[in-house]
Phi, psi and omega in degrees: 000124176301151103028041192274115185268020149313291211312290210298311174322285189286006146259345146243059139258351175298317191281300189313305199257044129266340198290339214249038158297293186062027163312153141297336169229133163318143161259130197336294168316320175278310205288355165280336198292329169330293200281280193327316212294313227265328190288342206270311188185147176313346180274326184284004169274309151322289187326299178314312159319307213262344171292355191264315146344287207313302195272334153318303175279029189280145164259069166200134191278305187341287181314320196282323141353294184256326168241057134286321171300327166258021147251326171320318198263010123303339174292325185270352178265320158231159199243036159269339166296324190287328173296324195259001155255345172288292189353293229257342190287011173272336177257350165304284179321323173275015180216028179219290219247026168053091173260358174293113165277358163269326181255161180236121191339150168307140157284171025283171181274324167322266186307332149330316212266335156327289202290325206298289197290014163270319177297331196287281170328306155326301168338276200316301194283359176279305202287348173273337201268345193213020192261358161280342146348290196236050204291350181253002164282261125054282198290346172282271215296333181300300173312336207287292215291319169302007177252291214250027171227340184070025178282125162277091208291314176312304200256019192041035172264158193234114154229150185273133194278357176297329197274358176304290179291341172267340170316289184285350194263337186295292148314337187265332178289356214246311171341295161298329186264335179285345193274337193295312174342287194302303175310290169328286165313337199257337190262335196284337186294314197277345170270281188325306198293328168328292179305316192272007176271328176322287181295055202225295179299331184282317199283309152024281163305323230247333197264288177342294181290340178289311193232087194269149197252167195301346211264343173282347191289124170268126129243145169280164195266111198259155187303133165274130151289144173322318180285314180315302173265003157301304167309329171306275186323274204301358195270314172287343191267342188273333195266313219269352202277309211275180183272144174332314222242323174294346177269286193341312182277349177269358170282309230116334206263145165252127154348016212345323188285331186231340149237141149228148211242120151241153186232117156245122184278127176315149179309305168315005204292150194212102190286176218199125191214140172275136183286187153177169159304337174260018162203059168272331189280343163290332169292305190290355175250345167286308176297314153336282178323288162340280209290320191311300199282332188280318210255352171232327191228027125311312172281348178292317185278012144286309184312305186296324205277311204262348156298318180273003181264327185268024202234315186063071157236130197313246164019265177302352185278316180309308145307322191277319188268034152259321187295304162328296177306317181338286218302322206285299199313317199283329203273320174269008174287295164333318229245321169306334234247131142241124183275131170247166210222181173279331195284353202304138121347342280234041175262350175293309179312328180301136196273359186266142182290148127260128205288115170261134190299153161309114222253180188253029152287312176250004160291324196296314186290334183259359165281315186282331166287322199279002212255131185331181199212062182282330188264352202304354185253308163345294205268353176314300215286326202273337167298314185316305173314300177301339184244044198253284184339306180292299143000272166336285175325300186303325170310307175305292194269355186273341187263159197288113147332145158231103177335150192210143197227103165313344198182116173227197177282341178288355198235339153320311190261039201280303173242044151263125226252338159265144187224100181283151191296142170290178178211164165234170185228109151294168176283123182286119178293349185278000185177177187275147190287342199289330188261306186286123161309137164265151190286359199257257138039281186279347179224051139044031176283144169264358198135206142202116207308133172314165161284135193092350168062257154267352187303318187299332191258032173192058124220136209247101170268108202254098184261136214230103177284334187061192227264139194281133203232129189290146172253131184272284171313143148286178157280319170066010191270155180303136184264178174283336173279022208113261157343173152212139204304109154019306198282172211194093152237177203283318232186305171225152175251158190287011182236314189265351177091217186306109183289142200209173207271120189229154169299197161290338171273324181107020184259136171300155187264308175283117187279009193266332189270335170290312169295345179286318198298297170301309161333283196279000186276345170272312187284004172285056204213135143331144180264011166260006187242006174319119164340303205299323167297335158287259229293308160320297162337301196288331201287319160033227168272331200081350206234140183265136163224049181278162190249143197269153185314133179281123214088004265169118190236140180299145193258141176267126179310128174255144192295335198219142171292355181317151152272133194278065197306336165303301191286018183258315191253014159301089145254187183268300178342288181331309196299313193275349174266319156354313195283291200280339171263025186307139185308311193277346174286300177313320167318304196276323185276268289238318166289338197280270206255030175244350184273339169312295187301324188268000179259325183271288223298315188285345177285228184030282215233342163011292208262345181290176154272318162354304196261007218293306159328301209262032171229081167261000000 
């Protein structure tokens, strides 16, 4: 079968427009129309192969993308294809899954990292779905890539052996600084901990001796003598003679068993120790220790807890946070203590409140609340007067003066009773009277009569604005910078329309005044710019002269979804090595500084003769 160059034509604008598509999914429609072309006889499979090629070698992964996506789904339709892609699969791989170790897939890099791992998967379903066909092509690319790419066919990852290997040299330096770290940590643990048992033992001691607990307490054990337990016996024969609960209280002894004391101290509770000489120097050696332990080896045994919690070694972390728990328990034991003197103040400590006397303010204000309400039926009729009265008064100041004008023109014409209409004499419009004679004037004119006649001179105009009210609002609408607009009119502002009530953002607040707000802002259109006159205009003439929205570019549609690899590499960086590394710059810098180099060597060496020659 010949060849049809319609077919082969219209099968590569087929391939040309999925590749540059830049979809994500093949589109259905072509890519069947594709499959009939393909369906007709193997050359045109042949054609296809090699336009899908064609587009493999494109330097854009995009491209490289949608057609790898469509030789996938042709690998599974026919199988003159799948032979002529085994063939073809040592330049497949290099040009999907980068088997080249000097060069790196075409950007953008986002979709590089797209195509590798979709060729790695494609791999993977030919060899499940076809690989006894072609099991020793298969088992060659499987070894390949798992030697010399690190590809995990299970977790789909792709590493390179270089980025393999900065991978393990990476771990192991990182490795090598935690143990040196941990080392580090481990001998300052081991200098440091002497001291810090020490001051650990002196504040220790030191709390001990302020405030010694029941359990320290010696008494000694007195020798028994003969006489002693003679006295003993009867003292027992005497107590066993009387009744159980009356020995007990003539003894002292409490039960345990049948009382008990509870004491609850406030959370805040603050033990409390009187200075004196003989244990000023324990306080003070006790504060030492505090300061010693807050201000040097608390934040050092913090520093060690959070190097050795990312580091995670079991052992020394246990250690460290005991030398922690120690110092915190013993620092807060100290910090509950308050020391006092005899002259100290110490009614602040008293659980009692105190009551501050009564001023004679304020017996007067609770004698005038208390004092019965004997007139108020008295006193009915005159309040009732007073608030007749107040009334008024408010009626009285609510109405607006109304300006008064003593002497107008009308009471000048009071008794006059024939009255000629007034008149005025224009003015010549061709020119100013100072150059010109006025025409009224020179042809003996009276004038030209007022609208009203005499009525104007027996009426009295009194003009009346009423009372001026300051504007307290703004406009408040967004500006482009941001901002909100300022300006402080009544009613309408001339840039933003109609003024309304807005939030702090500049959002109408009323959603009935937002609706007002857009109507006019669509009726808000010239009256050379009316549709209906534009649409007339156009059925015409042909030509639209509507004006485009301001601020606003007709957006053009783009054929394609492609990434715009210029405007991928217009960075500033680019723009600025354009610049400085310009043939004529580099030039201009070189010239610069060889006249630099020839100005210090001729100050310098100038005057010998030696050099007499070289400082040209």
């Amino acid at each position: 079968m010949t060849l049809d160059y319609g077919t082969a034509s219209r099968a590569a604008q087929l391939v040309e427009r999925l590749t540059s598509t830049g979809e994500n999914e093949v589109d259905r429609k072509l890519f069947d129309e594709i499959e009939n072309i393909c369906k007709k006889s193997s050359i045109y499979i042949d054609r296809v192969h090699a336009l899908l090629f064609h587009q493999l070698k494109e330097k854009h992964s995009q491209i490289r993308l949608s057609a790898l996506r469509i030789c996938n789904r042709l690998f599974k339709k026919f199988e003159h294809f799948r032979k002529l892609i085994i063939v073809d699969i040592s330049i497949l791989l290099k040009l999907t899954v980068n088997t080249d170790a000097g060069r790196t897939l075409p950007p953008p890099k986002k979709f590089a990292t797209d195509l590798e791992l979709y060729s790695i998967r494609c791999i993977k379903e030919w060899n499940d779905e076809f690989g006894k066909d072609f099991k020793d092509e298969f088992n060659f690319v499987f070894k390949y890539l798992n030697k010399y790419k690190k590809i995990d066919f299970e977790s789909m990852t792709v590493r390179s052996i270089t980025n393999a290997r900065l991978l393990e040299d990476r771990e192991q330096r990182q490795r090598r600084l935690d143990d040196e770290k941990l080392k580090k940590i481990e001998t300052e643990i081991n200098e440091l901990e002497p001291e810090i048992t020490i001051a650990a033992r002196t504040l220790e001691s030191c709390l001990e001796l302020l405030i010694p607990i029941p359990e320290e307490f010696f008494i000694p054990e007195a020798e028994e003598e003969p006489s002693s337990m003679d006295s003993g016996r009867k003292i027992v024969t005497e107590i066993e003679s009387g009744d159980e609960n009356e020995r007990y209280r003539e003894t002292g002894i409490i039960d345990p068993a049948a009382h008990t004391v509870t004491v609850t101290l406030r959370p805040d509770f603050r033990k409390r120790v009187k200075k004196s000489e003989d244990n000023l120097a324990i306080i003070e050696s006790a504060n030492e220790q505090v300061k010693l332990i807050s201000d040097k080896y608390l934040p050092k045994i913090k520093k060690w807890l959070q190097d050795i919690a990312k580091i995670s070694n079991g052992e020394l972390l246990k250690r460290t946070i005991e030398l922690k728990r120690r110092l915190t328990d013993l620092t807060s034991r100290e910090n509950k203590i308050t020391y006092y003197e005899d002259g100290d103040d110490c009614s602040s400590d008293s659980d009692m409140e105190e009551v501050l006397p009564q001023s004679s303010a304020d017996d007067l204000l609770a004698q005038c609340l208390a004092k019965p309400d004997n007139n108020t039926e008295n006193d009915g009729s005159d309040r009732a007067d007073s608030e007749k009265v107040s009334e008024r008064d408010d009626n009285r100041n609510s109405v607006v003066a109304v300006p008064k004008l003593p002497f107008d023109i009308d009471l000048y014409h009071w008794e006059d009773e024939q009255l000629s209409a007034p008149r005025i004499l224009p003015t010549n419009q061709d020119g100013h009277s100072f150059w010109t004679s006025n025409s009224v004037m020179d042809t003996d004119c009276d004038g030209i009569v007022l609208p009203g006649g005499s009525e104007n001179l027996r009426t009295r105009v009194i003009e009346f604005t009423g009372k001026f009210e300051r504007v307290e609002r703004q406009c408040r609408a967004p500006l482009p910078s941001g901002r909100l607009c300022p300006r402080e009119d009544r009613f309408k502002c001339p840039f933003h329309g109609r003024i309304v009530l807005r939030d702090e953002l500049g959002r109408v607040v009323d959603p009935e005044n937002k609706e007002v707000l857009e109507k006019e802002k669509k009726q808000n259109v010239p009256e050379w710019q009316d549709p209906q006159l534009l649409r007339d205009i156009q059925r015409q003439t042909g030509v639209d002269l509507t004006m485009p929205k301001k601020g606003s570019r007709k957006n053009r549609k783009q054929s394609s979804n492609l990434t715009n690899l210029k405007k991928e590499q217009d960075t500033p960086r680019a723009r600025l090595e354009k610049k400085v590394f310009k043939k004529s710059s580099v030039k201009k810098v070189a010239k610069i500084l060889d006249g630099m180099d020839q100005r210090k060597f001729r100050d310098k060496f100038g005057d010998q003769f030696n050099y007499v020659h070289d400082t040209a």
